[in-house]
N, CA, C and O of each residue as an XYZ file, in Angstrom:
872
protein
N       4.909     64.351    -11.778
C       3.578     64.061    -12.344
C       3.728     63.641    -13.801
O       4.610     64.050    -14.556
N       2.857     62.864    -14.078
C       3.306     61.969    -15.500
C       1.704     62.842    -16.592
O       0.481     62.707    -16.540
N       2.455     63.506    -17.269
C       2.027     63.782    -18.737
C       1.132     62.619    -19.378
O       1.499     62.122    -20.442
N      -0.026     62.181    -18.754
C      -0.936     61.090    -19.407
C      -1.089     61.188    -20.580
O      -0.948     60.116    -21.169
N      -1.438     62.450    -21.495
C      -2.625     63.050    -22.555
C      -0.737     62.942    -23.501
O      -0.915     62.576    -24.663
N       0.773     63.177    -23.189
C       1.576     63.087    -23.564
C       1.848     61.825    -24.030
O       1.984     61.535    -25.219
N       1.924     61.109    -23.144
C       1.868     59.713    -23.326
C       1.247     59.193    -24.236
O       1.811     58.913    -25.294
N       0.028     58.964    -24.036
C      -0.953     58.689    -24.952
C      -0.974     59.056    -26.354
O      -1.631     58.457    -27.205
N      -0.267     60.013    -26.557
C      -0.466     60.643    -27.931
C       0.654     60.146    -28.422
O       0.431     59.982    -29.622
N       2.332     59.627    -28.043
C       2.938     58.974    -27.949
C       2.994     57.515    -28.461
O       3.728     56.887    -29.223
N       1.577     57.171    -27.488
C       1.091     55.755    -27.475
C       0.288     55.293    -29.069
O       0.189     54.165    -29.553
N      -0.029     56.135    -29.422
C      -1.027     56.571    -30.669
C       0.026     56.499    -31.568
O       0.134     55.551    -32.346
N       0.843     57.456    -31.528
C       2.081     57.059    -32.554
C       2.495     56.172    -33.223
O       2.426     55.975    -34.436
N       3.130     55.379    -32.078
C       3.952     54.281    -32.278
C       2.856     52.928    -32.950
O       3.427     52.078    -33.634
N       1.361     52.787    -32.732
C       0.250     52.474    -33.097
C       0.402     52.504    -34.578
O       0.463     51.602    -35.413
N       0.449     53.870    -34.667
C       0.305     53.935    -36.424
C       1.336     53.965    -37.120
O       1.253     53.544    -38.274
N       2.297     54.350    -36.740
C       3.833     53.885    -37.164
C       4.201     52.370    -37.346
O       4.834     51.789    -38.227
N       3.725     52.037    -36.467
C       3.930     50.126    -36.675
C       2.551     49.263    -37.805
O       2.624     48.114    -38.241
N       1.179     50.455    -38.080
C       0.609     49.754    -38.372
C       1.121     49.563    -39.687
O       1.827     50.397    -40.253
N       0.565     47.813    -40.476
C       0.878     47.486    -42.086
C      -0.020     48.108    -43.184
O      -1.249     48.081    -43.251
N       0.805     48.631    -43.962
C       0.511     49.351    -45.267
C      -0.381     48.289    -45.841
O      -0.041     47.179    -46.250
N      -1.856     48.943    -45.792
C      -2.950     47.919    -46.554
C      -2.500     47.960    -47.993
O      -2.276     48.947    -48.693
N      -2.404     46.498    -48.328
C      -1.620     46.609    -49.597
C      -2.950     46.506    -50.958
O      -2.874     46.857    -52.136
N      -3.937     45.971    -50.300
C      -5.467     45.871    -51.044
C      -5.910     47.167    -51.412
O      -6.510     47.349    -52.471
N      -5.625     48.198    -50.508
C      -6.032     49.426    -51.632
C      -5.171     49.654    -52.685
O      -5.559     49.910    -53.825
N      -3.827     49.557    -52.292
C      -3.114     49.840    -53.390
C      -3.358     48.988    -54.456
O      -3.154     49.547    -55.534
N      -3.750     47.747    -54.549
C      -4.154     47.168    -55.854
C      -5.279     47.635    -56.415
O      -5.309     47.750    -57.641
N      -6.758     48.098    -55.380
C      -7.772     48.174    -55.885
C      -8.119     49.467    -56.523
O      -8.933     49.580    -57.440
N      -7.403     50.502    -55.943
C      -6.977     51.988    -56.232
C      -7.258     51.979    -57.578
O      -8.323     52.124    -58.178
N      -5.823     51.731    -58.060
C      -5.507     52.015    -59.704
C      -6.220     51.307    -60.050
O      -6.408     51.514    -61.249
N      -6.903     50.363    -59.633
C      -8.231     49.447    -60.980
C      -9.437     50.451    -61.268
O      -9.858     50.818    -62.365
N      -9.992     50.882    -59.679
C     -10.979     51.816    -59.738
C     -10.861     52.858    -60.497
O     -11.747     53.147    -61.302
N      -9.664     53.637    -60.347
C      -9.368     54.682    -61.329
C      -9.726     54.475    -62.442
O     -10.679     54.986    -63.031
N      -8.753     53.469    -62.925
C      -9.088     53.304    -64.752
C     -10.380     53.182    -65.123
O     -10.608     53.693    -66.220
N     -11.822     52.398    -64.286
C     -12.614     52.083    -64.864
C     -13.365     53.270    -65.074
O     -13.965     53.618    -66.090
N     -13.205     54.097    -63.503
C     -14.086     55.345    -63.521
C     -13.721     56.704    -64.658
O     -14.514     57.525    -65.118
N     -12.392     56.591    -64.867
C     -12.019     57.514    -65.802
C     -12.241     56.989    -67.538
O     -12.249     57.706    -68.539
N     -12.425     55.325    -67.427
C     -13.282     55.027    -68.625
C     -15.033     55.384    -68.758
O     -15.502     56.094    -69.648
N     -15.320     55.147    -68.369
C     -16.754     55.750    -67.929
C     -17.315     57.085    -68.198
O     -18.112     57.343    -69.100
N     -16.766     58.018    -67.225
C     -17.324     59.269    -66.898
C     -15.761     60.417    -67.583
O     -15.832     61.645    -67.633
N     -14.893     59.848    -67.888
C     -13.880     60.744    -68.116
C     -12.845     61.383    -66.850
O     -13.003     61.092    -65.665
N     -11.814     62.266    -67.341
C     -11.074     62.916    -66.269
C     -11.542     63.888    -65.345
O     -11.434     64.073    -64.132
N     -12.184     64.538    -66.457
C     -13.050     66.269    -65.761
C     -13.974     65.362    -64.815
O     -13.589     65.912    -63.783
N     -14.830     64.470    -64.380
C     -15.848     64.156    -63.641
C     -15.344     62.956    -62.593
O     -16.247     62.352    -62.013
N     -14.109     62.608    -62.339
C     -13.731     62.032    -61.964
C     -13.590     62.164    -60.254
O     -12.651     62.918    -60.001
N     -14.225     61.670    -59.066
C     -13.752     62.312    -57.900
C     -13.306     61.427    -56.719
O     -13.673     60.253    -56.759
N     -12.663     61.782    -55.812
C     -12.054     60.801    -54.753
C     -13.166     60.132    -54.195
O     -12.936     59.009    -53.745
N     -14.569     60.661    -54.109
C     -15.390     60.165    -53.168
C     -15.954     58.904    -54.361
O     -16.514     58.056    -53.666
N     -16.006     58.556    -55.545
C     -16.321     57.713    -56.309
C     -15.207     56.738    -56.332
O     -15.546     55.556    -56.280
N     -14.018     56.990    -56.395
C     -12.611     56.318    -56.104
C     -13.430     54.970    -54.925
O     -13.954     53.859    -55.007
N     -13.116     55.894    -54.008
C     -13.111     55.341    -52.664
C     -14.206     54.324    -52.760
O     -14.037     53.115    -52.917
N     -15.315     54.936    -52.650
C     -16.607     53.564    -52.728
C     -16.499     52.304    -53.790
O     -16.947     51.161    -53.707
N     -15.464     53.187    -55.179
C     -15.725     52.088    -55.915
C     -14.780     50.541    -55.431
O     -14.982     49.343    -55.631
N     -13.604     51.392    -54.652
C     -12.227     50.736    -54.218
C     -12.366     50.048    -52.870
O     -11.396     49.372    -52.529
N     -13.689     50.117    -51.819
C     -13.639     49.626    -50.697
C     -13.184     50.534    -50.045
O     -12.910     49.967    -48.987
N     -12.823     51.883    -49.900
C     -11.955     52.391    -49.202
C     -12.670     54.190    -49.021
O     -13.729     54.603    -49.492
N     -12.105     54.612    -48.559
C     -12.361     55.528    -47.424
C     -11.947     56.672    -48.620
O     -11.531     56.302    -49.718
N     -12.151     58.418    -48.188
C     -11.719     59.249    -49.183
C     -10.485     59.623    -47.975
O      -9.464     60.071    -48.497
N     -10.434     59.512    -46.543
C      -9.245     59.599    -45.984
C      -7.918     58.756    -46.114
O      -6.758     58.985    -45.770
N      -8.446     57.837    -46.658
C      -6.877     56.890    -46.196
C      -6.746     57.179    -48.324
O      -5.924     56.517    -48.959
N      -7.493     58.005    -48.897
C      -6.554     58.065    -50.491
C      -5.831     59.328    -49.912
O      -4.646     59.583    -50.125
N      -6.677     60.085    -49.158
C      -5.875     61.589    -49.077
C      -4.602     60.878    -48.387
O      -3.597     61.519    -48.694
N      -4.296     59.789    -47.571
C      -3.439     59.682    -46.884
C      -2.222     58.885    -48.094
O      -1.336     58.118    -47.715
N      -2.392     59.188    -49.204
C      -1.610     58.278    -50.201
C      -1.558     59.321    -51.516
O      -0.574     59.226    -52.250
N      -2.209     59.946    -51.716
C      -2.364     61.108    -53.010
C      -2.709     62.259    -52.449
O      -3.614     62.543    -51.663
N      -1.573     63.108    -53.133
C      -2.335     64.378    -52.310
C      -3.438     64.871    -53.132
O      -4.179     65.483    -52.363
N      -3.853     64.900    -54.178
C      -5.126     65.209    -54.864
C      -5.546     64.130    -55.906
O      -5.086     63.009    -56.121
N      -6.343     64.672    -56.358
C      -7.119     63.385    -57.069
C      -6.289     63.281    -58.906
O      -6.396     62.359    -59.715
N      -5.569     64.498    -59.036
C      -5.034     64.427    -60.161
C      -3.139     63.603    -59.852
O      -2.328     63.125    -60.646
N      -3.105     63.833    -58.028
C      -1.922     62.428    -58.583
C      -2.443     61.073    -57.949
O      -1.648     60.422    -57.270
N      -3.421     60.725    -58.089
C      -3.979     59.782    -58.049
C      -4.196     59.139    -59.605
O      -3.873     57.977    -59.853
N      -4.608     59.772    -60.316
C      -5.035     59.614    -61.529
C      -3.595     59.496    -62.670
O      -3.614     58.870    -63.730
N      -2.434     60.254    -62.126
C      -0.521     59.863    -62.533
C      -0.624     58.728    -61.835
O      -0.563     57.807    -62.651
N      -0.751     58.306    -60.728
C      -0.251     57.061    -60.134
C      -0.902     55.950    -61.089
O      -0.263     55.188    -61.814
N      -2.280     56.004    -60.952
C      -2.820     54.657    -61.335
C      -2.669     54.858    -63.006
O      -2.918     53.752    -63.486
N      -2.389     55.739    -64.002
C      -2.123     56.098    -65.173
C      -0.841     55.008    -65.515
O      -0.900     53.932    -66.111
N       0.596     55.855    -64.774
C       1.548     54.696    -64.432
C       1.504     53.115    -64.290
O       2.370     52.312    -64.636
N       0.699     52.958    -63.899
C       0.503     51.806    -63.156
C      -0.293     51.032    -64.081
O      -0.145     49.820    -63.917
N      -1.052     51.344    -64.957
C      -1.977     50.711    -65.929
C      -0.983     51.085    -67.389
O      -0.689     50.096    -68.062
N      -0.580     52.158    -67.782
C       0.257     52.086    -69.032
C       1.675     51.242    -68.519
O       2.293     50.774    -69.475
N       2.105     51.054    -67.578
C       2.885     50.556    -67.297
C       4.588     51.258    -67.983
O       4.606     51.518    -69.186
N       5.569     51.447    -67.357
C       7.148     51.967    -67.286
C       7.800     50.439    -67.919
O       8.897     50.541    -68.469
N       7.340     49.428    -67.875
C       8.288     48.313    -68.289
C       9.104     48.911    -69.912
O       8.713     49.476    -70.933
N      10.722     48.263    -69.254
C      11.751     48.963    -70.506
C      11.405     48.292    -71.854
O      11.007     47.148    -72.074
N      11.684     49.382    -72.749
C      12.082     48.927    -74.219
C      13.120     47.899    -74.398
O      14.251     48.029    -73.930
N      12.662     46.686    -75.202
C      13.072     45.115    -74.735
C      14.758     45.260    -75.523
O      14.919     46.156    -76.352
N      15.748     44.457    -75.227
C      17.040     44.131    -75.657
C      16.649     42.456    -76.877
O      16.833     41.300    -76.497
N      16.317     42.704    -77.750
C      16.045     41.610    -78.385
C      17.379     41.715    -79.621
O      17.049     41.260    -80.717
N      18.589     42.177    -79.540
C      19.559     42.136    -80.765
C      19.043     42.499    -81.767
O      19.395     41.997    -82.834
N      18.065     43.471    -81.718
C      17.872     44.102    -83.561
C      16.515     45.627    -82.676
O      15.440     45.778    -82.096
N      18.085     46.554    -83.390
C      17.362     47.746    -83.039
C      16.056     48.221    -83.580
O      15.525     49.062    -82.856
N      15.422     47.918    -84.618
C      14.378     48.394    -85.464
C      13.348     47.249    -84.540
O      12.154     47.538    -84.453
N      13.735     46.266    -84.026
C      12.268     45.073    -83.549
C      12.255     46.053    -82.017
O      11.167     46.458    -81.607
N      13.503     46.367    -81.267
C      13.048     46.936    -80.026
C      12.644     48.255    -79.861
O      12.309     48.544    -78.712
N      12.594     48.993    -80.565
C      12.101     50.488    -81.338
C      10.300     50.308    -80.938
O       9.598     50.747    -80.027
N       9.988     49.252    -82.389
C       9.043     49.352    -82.796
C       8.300     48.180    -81.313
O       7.080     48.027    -81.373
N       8.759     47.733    -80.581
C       8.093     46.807    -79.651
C       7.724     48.701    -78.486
O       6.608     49.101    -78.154
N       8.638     49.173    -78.280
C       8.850     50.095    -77.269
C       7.969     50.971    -77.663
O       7.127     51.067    -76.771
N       7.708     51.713    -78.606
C       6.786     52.699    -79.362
C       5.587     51.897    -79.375
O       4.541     52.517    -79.186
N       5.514     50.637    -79.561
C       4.147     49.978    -79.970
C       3.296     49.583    -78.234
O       2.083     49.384    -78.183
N       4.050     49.541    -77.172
C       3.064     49.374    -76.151
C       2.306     51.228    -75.898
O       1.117     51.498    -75.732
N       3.423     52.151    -75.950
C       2.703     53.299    -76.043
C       1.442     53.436    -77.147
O       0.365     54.030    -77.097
N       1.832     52.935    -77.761
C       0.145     52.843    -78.787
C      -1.207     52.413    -78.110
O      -2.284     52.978    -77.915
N      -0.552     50.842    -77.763
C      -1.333     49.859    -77.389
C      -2.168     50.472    -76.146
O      -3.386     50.296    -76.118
N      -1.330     51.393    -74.831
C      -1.902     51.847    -74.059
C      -3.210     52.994    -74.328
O      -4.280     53.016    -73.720
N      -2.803     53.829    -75.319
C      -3.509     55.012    -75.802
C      -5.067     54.974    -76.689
O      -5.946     55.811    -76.897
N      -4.774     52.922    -77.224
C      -5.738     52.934    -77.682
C      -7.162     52.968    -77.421
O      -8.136     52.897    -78.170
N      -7.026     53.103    -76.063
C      -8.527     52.741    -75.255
C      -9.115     54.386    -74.965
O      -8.435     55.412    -74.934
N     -10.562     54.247    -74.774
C     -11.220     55.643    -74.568
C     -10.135     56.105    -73.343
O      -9.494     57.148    -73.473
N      -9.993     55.305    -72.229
C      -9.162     56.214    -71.562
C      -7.914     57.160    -71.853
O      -7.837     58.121    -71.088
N      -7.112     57.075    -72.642
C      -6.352     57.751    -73.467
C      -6.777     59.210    -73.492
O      -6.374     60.197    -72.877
N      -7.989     58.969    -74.661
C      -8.306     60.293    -75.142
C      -9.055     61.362    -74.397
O      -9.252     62.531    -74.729
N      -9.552     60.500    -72.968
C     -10.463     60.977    -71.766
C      -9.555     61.908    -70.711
O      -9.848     62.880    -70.013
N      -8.463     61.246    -70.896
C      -7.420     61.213    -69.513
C      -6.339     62.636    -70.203
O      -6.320     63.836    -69.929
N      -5.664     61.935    -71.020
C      -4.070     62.907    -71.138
C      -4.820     64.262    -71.438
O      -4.698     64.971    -70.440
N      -5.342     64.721    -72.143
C      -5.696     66.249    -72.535
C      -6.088     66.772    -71.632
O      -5.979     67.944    -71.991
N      -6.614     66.802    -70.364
C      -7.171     67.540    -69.143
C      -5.731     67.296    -68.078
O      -5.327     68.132    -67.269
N      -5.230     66.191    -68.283
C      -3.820     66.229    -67.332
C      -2.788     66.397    -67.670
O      -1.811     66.280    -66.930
N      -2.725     66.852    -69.402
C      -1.148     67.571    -69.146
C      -1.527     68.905    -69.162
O      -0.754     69.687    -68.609
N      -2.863     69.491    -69.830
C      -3.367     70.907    -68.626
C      -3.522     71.182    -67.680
O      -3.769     72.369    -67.465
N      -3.452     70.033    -66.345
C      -3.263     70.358    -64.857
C      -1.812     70.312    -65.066
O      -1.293     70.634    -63.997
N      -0.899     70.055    -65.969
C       0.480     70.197    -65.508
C       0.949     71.213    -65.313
O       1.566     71.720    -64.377
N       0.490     71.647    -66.675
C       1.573     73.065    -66.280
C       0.892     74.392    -65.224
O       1.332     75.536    -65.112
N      -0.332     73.763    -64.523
C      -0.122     74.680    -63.021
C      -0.377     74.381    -61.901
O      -0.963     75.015    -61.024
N       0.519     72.372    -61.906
C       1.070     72.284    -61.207
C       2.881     71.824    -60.672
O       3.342     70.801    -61.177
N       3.470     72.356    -60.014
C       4.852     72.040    -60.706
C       5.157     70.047    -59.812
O       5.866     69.162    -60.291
N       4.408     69.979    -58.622
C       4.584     68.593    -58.078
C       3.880     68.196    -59.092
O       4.617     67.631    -59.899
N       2.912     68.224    -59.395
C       2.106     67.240    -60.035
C       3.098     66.600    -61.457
O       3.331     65.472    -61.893
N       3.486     67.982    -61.842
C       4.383     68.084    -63.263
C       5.523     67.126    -62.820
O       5.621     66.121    -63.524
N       6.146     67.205    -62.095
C       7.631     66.093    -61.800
C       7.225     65.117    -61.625
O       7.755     64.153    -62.178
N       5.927     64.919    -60.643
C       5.150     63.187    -60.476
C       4.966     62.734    -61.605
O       5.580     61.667    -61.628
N       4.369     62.943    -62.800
C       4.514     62.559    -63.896
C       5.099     62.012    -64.697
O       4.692     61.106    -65.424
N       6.753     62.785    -64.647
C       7.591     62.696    -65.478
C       8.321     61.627    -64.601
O       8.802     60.735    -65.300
N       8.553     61.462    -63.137
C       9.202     60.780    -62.152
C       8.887     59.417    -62.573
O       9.611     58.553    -63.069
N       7.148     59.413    -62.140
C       6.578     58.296    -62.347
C       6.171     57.509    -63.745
O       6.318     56.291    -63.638
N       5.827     57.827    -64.668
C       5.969     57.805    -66.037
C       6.195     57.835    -66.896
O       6.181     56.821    -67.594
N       6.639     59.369    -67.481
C       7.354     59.750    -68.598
C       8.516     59.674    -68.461
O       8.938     60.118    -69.529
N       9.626     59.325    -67.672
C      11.364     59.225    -67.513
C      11.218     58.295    -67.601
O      11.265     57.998    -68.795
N      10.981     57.245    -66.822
C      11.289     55.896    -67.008
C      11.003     54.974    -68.303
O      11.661     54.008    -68.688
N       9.758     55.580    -68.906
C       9.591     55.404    -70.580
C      10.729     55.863    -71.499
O      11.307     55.405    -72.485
N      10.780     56.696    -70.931
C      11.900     57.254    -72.097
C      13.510     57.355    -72.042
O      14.294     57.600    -72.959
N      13.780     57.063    -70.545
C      15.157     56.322    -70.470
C      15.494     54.715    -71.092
O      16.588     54.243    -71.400
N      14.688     54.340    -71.126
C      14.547     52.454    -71.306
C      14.659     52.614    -73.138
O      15.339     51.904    -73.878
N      13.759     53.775    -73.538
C      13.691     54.084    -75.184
C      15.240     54.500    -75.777
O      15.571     54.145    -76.908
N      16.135     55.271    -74.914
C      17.518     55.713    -74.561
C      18.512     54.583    -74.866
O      19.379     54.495    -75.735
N      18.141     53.779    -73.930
C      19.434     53.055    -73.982
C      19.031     51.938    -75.500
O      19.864     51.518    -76.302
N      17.695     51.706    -75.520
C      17.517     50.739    -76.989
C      18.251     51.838    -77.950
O      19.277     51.510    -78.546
N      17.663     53.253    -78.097
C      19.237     54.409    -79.123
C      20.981     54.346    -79.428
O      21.852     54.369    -80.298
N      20.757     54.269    -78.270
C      22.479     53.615    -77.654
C      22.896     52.623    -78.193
O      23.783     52.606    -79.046
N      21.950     51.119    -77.499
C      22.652     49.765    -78.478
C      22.857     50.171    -79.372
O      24.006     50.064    -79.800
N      21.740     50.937    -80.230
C      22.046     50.992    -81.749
C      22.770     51.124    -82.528
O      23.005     50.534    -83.582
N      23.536     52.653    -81.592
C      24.828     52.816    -82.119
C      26.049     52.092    -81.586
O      27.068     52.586    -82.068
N      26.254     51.255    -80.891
C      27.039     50.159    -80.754
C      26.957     49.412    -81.330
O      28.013     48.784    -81.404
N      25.541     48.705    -82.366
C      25.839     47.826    -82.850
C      26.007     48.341    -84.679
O      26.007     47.536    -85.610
N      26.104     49.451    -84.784
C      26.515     50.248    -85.578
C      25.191     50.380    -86.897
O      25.337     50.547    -88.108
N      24.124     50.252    -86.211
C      22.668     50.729    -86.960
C      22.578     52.056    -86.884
O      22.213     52.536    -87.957
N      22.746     52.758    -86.131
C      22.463     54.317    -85.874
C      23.750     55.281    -86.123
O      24.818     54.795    -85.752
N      23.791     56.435    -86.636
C      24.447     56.767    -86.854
C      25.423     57.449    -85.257
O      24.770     57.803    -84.275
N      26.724     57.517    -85.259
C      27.545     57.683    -84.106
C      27.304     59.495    -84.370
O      27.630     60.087    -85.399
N      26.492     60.285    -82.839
C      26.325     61.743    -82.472
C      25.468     61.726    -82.901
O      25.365     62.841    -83.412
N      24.347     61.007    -83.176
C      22.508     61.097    -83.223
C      22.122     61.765    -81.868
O      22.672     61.372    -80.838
N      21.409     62.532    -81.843
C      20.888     63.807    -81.225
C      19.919     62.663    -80.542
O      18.792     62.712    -81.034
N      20.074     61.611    -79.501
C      19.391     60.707    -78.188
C      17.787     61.964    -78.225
O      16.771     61.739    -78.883
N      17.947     62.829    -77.607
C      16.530     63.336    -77.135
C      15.623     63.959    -78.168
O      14.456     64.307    -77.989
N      16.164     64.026    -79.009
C      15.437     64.509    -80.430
C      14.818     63.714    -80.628
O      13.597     63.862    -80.688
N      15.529     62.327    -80.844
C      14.990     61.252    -81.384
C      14.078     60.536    -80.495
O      13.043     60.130    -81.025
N      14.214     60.345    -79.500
C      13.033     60.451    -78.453
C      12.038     60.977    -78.677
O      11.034     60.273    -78.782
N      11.948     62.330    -78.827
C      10.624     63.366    -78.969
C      10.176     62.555    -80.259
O       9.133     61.917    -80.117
N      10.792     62.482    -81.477
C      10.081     62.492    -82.784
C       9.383     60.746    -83.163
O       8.622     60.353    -84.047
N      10.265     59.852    -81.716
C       9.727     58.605    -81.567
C       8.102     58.245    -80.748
O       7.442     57.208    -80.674
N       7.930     59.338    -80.334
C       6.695     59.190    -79.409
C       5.699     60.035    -79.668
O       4.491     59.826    -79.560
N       6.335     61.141    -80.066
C       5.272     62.319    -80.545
C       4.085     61.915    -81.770
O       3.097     62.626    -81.955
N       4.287     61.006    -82.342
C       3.038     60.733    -83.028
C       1.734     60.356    -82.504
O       0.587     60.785    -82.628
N       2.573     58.950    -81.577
C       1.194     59.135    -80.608
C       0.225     60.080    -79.534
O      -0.977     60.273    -79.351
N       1.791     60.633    -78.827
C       0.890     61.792    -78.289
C       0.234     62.584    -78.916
O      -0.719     63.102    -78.333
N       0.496     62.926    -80.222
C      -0.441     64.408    -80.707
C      -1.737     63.410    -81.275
O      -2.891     63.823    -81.163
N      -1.400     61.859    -81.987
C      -2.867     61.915    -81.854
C      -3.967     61.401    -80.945
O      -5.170     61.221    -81.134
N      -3.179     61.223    -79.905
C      -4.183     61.181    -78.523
C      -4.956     62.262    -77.654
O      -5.864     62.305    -76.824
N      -3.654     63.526    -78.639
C      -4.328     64.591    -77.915
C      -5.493     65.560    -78.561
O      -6.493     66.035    -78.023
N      -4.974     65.688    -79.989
C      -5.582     66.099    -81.064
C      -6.703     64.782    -81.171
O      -7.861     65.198    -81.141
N      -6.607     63.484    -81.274
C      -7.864     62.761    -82.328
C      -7.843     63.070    -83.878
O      -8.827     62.564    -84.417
N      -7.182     63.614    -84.586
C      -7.365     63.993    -85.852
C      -7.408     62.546    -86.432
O      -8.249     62.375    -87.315
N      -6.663     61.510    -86.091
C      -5.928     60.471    -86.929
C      -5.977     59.709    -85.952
O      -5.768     60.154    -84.823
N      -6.396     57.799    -86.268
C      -6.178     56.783    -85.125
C      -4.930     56.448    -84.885
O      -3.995     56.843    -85.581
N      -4.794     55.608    -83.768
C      -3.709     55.104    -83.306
C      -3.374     53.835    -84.274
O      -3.636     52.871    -83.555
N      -3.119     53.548    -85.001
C      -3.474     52.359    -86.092
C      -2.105     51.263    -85.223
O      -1.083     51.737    -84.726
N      -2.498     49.652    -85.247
C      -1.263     48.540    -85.096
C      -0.245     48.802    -86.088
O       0.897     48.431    -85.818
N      -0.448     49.333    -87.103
C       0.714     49.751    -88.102
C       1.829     50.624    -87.683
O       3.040     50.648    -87.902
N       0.638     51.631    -86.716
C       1.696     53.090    -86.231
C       3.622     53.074    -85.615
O       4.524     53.839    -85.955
N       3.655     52.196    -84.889
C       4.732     51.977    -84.500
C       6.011     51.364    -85.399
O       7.202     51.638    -85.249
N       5.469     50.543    -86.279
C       6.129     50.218    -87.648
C       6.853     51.319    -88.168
O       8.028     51.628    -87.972
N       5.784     51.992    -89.018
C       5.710     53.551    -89.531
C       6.692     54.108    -89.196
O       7.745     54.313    -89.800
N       6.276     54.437    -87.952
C       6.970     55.397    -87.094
C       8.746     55.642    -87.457
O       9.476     56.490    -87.970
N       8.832     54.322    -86.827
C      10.631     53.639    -86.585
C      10.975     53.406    -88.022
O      12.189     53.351    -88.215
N      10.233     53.256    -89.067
C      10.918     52.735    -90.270
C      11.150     54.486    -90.845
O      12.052     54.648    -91.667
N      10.413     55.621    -90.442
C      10.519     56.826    -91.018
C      11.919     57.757    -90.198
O      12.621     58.637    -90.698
N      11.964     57.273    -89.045
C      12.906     58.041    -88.231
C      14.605     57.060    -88.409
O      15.682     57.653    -88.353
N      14.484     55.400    -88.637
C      15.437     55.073    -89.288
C      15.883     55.373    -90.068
O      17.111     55.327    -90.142
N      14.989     55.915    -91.220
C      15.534     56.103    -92.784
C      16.317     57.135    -92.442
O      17.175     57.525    -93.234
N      16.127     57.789    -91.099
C      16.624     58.980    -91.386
C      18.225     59.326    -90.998
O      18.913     60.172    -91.569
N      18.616     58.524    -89.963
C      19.711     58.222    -88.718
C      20.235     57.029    -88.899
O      21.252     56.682    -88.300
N      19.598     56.258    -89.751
C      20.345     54.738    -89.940
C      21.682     55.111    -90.912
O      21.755     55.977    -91.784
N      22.861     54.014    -90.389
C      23.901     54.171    -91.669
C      23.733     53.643    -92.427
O      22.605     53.161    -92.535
N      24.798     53.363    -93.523
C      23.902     52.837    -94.878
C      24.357     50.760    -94.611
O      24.185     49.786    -95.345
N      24.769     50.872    -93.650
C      24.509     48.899    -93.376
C      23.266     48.651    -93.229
O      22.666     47.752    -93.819
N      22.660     49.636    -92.218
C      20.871     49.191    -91.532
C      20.594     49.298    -93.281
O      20.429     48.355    -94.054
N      20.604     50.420    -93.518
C      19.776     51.083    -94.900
C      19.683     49.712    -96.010
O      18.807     49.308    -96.774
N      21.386     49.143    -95.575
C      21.162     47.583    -97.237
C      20.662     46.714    -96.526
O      20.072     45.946    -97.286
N      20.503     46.224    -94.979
C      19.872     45.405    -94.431
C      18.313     45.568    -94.222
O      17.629     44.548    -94.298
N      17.698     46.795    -93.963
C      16.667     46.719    -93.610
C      15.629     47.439    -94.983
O      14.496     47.001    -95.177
N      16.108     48.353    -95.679
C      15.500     49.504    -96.603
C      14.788     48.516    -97.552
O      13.572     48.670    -97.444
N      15.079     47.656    -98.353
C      14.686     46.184    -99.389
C      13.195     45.401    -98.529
O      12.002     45.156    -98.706
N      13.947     45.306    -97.851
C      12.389     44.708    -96.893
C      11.332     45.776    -96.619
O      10.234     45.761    -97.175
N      11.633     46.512    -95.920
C      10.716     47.817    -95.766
C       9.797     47.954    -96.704
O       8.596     47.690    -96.644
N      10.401     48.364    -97.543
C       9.432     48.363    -99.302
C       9.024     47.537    -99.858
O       7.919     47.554   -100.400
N       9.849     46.561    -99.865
C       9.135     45.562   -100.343
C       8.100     45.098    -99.670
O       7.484     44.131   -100.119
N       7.765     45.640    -98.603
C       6.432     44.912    -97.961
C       5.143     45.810    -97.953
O       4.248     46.016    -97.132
N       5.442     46.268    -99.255
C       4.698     47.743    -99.364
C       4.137     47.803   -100.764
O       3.520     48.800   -101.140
């Protein structure tokens, strides 16, 4: 005797196993996100507004995010964008290009709407916490890594510069004032930034090549 209701469920399977990954939500997803989390903020943000705004269903996001806060890492990712810190032969221009799209991203209300309520869902959640760093924050800051590296190959940086220090003290301006608000994100910031953490780690070649200009444009 043949297992029909077996079959069938079988039959169902192989159905949805073969069906194609609608690739239209995935574009329309992360648009919806950003606008709604410009709008109404993070705290008010919900799958069932997602969905209507995106064409799409609140089942087929559950079938792609498991909650609405890695929905909100995904399309975060996806709108600040992971593209690497550029190889342009002069460590201080790819510094300040690499630090300066993190600005550029932060400058919008979404910034100040978004990160402060989600790096407080981080720490209680530990997936959510690695999605983050997986999807976002590593790949930013490996690409920031190896522009450290050239540096000291091309003998701008000093040789046993502390890589993750200098990381933290390269980005941390913007984060605290995206998170705090005390102080804007200014087009200057990234300048700033790299010309204060050079002075500090540069040998004294960068220092006669670059230190004269610096000031003098000041």
């Amino acid at each position: 005797m043949v297992n029909t209701r077996s079959d069938g469920g079988r039959a169902a399977a192989r159905r949805a196993a073969g069906r194609p990954r609608d690739t239209r939500i995935d574009e329309a997803v992360p648009e919806a996100v950003m606008e709604i989390l410009d709008e109404v903020g993070y705290g008010s943000l919900t799958l069932e507004a997602v969905a209507a705004r995106a064409g799409t269903s609140k089942p087929a996001l559950r079938r792609r995010w498991r909650s609405r806060q890695h929905l909100v890492v995904s399309a975060l990712a996806r709108a600040v964008g992971t593209a690497p810190t550029p190889d342009t032969g002069c460590t201080h221009c790819d510094l300040v290009a690499g630090i300066g799209t993190l600005g550029e991203a932060f400058t919008s209300t979404v910034g100040r709407s978004v990160l402060p309520g989600l790096v407080a869902d981080l720490a209680h959640d530990p997936q959510l916490e690695k999605e983050f760093k997986d999807a976002f924050f590593h790949p930013r800051r490996a690409t920031t890594a190896e522009a450290l590296r050239r540096g000291i190959d091309r003998g701008d940086i000093r040789p046993g510069a502390d890589i993750d220090l200098l990381l933290d003290m390269l980005a941390s301006t913007t984060y605290y004032r995206v998170l705090f608000g005390h102080l804007p994100i200014t087009p200057e910031l990234a300048e700033d930034v790299v010309s204060v953490v050079m002075a500090g780690i540069a040998t004294e070649r960068w220092r006669g090549e670059h230190g004269r200009s610096h000031h003098g444009s000041g």
